[in-house]
C-alpha positions in Angstrom: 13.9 -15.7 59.2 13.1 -12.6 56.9 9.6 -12.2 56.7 8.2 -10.9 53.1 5.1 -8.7 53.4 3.4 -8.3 50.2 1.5 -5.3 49.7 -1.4 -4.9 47.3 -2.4 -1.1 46.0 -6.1 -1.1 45.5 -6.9 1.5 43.0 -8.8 4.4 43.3 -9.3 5.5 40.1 -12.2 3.5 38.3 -10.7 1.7 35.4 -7.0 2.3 36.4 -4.6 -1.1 36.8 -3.6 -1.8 40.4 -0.3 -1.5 41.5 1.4 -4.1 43.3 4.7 -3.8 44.7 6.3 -6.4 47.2 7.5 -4.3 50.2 10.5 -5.8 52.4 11.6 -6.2 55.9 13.9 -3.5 57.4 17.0 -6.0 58.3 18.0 -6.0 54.9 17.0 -7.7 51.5 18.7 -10.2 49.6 19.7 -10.7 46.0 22.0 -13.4 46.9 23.5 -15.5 49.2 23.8 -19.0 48.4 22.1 -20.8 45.8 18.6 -21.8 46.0 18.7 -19.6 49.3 14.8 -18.6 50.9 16.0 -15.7 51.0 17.3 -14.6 47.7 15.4 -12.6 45.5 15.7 -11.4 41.6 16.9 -13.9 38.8 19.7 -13.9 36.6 17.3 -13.8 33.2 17.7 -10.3 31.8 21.4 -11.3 29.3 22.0 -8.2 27.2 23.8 -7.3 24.4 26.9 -9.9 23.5 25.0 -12.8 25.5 26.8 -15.2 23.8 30.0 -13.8 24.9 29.1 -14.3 29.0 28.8 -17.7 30.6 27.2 -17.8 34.5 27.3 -20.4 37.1 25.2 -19.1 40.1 26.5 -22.1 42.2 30.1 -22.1 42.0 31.6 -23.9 45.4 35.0 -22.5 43.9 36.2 -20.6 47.4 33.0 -18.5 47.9 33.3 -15.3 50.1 30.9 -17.3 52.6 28.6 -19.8 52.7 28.7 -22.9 50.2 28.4 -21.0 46.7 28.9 -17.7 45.3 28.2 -16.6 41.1 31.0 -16.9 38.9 30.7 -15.2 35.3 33.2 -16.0 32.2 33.5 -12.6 29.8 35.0 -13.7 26.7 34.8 -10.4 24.4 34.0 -12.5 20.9 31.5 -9.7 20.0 29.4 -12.6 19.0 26.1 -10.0 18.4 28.9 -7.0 17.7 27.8 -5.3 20.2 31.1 -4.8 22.2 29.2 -5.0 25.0 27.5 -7.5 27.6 25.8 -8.1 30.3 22.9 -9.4 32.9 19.9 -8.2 35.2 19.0 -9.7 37.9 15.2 -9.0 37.9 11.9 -9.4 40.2 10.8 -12.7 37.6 12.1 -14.5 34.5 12.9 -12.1 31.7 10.8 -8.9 32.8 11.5 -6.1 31.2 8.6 -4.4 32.3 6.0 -5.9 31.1 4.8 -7.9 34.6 3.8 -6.2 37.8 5.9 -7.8 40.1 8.8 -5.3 41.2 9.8 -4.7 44.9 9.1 -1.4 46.8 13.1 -0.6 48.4 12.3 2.3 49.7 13.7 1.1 53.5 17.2 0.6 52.1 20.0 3.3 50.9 22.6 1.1 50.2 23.8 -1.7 47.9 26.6 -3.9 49.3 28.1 -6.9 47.6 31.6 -8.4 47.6 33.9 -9.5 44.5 37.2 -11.0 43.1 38.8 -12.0 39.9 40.4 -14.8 39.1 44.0 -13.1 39.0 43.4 -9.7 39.5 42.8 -7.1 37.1 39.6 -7.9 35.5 37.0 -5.0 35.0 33.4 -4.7 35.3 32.7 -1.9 33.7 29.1 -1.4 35.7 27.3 -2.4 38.4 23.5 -0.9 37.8 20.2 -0.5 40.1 16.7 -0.3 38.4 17.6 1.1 35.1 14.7 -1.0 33.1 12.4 1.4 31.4 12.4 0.2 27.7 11.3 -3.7 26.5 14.3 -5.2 23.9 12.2 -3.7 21.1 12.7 -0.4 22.3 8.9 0.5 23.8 8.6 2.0 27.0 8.2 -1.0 29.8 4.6 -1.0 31.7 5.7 -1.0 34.9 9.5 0.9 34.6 11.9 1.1 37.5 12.1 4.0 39.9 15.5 4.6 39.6 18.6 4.0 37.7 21.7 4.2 39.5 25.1 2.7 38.5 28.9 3.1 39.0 31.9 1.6 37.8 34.2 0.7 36.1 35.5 -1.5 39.0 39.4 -3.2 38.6 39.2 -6.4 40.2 42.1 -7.9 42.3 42.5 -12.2 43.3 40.9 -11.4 46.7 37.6 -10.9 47.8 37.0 -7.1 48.2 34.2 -5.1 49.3 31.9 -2.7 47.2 29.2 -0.5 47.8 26.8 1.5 45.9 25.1 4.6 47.9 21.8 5.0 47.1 20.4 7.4 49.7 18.0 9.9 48.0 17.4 7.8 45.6 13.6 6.9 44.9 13.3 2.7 45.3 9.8 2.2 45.4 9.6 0.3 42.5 12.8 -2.0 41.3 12.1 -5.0 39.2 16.0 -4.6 37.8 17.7 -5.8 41.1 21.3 -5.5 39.9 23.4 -5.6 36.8 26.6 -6.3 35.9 28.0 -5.0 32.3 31.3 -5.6 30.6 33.0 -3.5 28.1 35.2 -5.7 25.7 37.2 -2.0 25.3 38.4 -2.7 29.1 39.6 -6.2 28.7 42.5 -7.7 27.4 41.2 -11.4 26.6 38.8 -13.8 28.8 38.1 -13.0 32.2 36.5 -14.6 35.0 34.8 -12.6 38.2 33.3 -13.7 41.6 30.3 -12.2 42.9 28.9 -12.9 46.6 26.7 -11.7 49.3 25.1 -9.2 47.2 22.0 -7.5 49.8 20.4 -4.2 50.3 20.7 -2.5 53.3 20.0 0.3 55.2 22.7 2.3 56.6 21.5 5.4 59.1 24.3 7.3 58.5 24.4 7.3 54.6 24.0 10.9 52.9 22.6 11.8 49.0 26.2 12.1 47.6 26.1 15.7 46.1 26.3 15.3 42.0 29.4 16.8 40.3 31.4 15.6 37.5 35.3 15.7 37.9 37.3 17.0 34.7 39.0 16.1 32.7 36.1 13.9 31.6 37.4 11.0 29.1 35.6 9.8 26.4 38.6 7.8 25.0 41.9 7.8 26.8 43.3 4.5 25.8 41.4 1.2 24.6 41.3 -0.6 28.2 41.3 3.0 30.3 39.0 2.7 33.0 38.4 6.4 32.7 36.7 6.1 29.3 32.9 6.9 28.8 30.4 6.5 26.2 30.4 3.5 23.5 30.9 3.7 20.1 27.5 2.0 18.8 26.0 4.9 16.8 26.1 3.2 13.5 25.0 5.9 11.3 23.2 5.2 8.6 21.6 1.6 8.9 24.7 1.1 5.9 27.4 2.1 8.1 28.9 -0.7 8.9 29.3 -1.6 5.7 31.4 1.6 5.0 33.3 2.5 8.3 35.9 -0.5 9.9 36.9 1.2 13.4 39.6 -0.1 15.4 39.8 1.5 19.0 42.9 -0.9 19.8 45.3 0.9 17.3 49.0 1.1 18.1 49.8 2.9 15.0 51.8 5.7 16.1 48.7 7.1 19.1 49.2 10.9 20.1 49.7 9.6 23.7 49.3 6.4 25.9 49.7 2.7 24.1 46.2 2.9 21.4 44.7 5.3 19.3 41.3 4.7 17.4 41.6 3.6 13.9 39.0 5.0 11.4 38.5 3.3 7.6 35.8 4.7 5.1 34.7 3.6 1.8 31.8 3.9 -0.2 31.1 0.4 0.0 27.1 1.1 0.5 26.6 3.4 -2.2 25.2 5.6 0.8 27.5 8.1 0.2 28.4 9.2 4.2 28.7 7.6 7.3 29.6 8.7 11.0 29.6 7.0 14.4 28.1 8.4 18.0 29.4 7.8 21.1 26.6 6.7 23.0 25.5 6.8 26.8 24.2 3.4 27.2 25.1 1.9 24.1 22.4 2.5 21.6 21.3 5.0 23.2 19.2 7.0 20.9 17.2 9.2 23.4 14.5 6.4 24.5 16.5 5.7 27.9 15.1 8.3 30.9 17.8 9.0 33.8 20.9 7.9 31.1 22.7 10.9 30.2 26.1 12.6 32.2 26.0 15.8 33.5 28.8 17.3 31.9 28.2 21.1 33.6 31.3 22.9 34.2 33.2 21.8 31.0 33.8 24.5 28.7 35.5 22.8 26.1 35.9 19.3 24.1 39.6 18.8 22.8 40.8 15.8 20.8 43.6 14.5 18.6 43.4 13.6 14.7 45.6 12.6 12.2 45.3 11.2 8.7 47.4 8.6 7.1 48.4 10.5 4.1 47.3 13.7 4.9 44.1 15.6 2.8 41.2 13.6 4.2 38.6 15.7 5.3 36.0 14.8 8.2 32.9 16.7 8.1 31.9 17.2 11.3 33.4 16.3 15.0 30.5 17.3 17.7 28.9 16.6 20.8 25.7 16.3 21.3 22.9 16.6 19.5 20.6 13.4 19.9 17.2 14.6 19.1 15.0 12.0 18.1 13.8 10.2 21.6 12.3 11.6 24.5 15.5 11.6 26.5 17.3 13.5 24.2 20.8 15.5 24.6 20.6 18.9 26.2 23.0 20.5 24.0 25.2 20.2 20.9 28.1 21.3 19.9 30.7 21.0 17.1 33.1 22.0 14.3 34.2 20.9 11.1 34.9 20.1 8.0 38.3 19.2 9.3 41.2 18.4 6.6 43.5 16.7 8.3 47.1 16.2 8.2 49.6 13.5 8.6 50.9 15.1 11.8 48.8 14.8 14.9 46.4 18.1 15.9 44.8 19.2 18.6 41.0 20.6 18.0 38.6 21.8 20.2 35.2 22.5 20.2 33.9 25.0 22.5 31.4 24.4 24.8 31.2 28.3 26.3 27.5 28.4 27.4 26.2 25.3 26.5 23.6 23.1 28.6 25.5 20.2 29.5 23.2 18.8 31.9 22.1 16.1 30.0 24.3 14.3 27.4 23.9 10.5 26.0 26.0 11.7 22.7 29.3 12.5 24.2 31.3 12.5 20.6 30.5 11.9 16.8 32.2 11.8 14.0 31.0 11.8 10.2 32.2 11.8 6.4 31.2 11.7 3.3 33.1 10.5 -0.3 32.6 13.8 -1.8 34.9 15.5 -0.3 37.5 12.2 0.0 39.5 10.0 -1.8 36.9 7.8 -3.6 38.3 4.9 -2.9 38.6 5.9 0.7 40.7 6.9 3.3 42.0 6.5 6.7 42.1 8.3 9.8 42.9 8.3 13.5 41.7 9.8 16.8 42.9 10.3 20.6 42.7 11.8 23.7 39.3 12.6 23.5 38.0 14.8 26.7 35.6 17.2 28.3 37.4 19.9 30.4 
């Protein structure tokens, strides 16, 4: 049986909290097995933006990978908080986003293994994350943050059980209260989907090396709706009035430059506000208050996309990258070009990127227009292909 040592940091420094951080035998550490297992560890408490769109039964007997049970999770993308997103942490105690002490030093382990189906093949999960909880719900930086936050994905499923890892050698584990996470994107599914999860465990493997980072181009921010390759969420509503003014569809099939979708833009005036524009955000949300988020885009030298208006004369006044500034984590870099008048016929734009620190980036497109220089009772427009290369 695993033994559990817990380890209690006395504090030096008079007047400083003490820091306590479970440490973990060598043989390998469990998130889950079976349910109600001894030797599990985390809880499924940390539901994230469309929680009302997920349901989870950490007990399902239905063919498990082994032992009795294994966790089965229902995605239905209602966008019941219109988020377009969801997803849940498994973390050190009920609901912790940082604010208790009770995290788990992983430093012995390099590796995350777990296995997974679907329940006919094709469904995505869009990530699987490690640590990643730095920031309460209201935005404030947690207490006690994790060490690292590591992801990968997005994962196509198939009707059997499969095996998945996540190599986390060089990574630093001493603190993770955010055991695992798994997000969906409703962009990447076609309807309601259900996924199997199973012997999810941390373990050490000898031979494991830091993966070196690079970025392979091109690098898609929107290739089609459900593209695995896309990055980056459209959730920078901007201003607070936006959504009142801008009705985006990125599931268009009105005549897309390439592939089966195209995103649909519609702006009116509805707020009074007078302009509105959307970000592409890395998470979603993501206005510079998330450390360790952004992409490093290095080795692109250029940002080329497709637009097209629907009767030709609207006029976008800016398309960039870039260029969240307001946070701590902010963008490295920004970019862009415009006003654009577009036509009725599809064109190709680029924005160069020659020289430009792309080390960091959490806004990987933006758009924005105002009524001035429109139609005043509004217009439409379209975008594709959108890539870094």
């Amino acid at each position: 049986m695993r033994k559990i040592l817990v380890l209690v940091l006395a504090c030096v420094l008079a007047g400083a909290p003490a820091l306590f951080a479970q440490s973990t035998s060598k043989a390998g550490f469990d998130v889950y097995t079976d349910k109600n297992s001894p030797n599990n560890h985390f809880i499924p408490s940390g539901w994230m933006g469309d929680s009302g769109d997920l349901r989870m039964n950490d007990q399902c007997a239905e063919t498990p990978a082994a032992g009795s049970s294994c966790v089965k999770v229902i995605y239905n993308p209602k966008k019941s908080a219109g988020q377009g997103w969801a997803g849940i942490y498994w973390q050190s105690a009920q609901n912790n986003w940082g604010d208790k002490n009770t995290g788990f030093d992983l430093s012995d382990f390099n590796k995350l293994v777990f296995k997974a189906k679907g329940a006919k093949g094709g469904e995505v999960i869009a990530k699987v994350k490690i640590g990643g909880i730095t920031n309460k719900p209201d935005g404030t930086i947690a207490a006690y943050p994790d060490t690292v936050n590591a992801e990968f994905g997005p994962i196509q499923l198939t009707s059997e059980w499969q095996d998945f890892s996540l190599n986390l050698a060089g990574k630093d584990l001493k603190y993770i209260n955010g055991g695992v996470a798994l997000v969906f994107d409703s962009n990447q599914v076609k309807g309601e989907q259900t996924v199997y999860l199973d012997d999810v465990r941390f373990v050490n493997d000898p031979a494991l090396k830091a993966e070196a980072v690079s970025t392979p181009m091109p690098f898609y921010v929107y290739a089609d709706t459900r593209s695995l390759d896309n990055h980056f969420i459209p959730s920078g509503w901007m201003p607070n009035t936006a959504s009142q003014d801008i009705k985006m569809d990125t599931t268009s099939k009105e005549k897309p430059q390439s592939g089966d979708t195209c995103i649909r833009v519609e702006y009116k005036n509805a707020s009074g506000t007078r302009w509105a524009g959307i970000y592409w955000q890395q998470p979603a949300n993501n206005w510079g208050n998330v450390p360790k988020a952004g992409y490093n885009l290095t080795g692109a030298t250029k940002l080329t996309f497709w637009a097209r208006g629907e009767k030709g004369g609207e006029t976008v006044n800016e398309f960039k990258m870039g260029g969240i500034s307001s946070g701590e984590f902010v963008d490295s870099d920004t970019a862009g070009i415009g006003p654009v008048r577009l036509t009725t016929e599809w064109t190709k734009y680029e924005i160069d990127l020659t020289g430009k620190d792309l080390s960091y980036i959490i806004g990987g497109f933006c758009l924005s227009t105002n009524i001035d220089v429109n139609d005043p009772e509004g217009v439409v427009f379209y975008v594709d292909e959108i890539k870094y290369e």
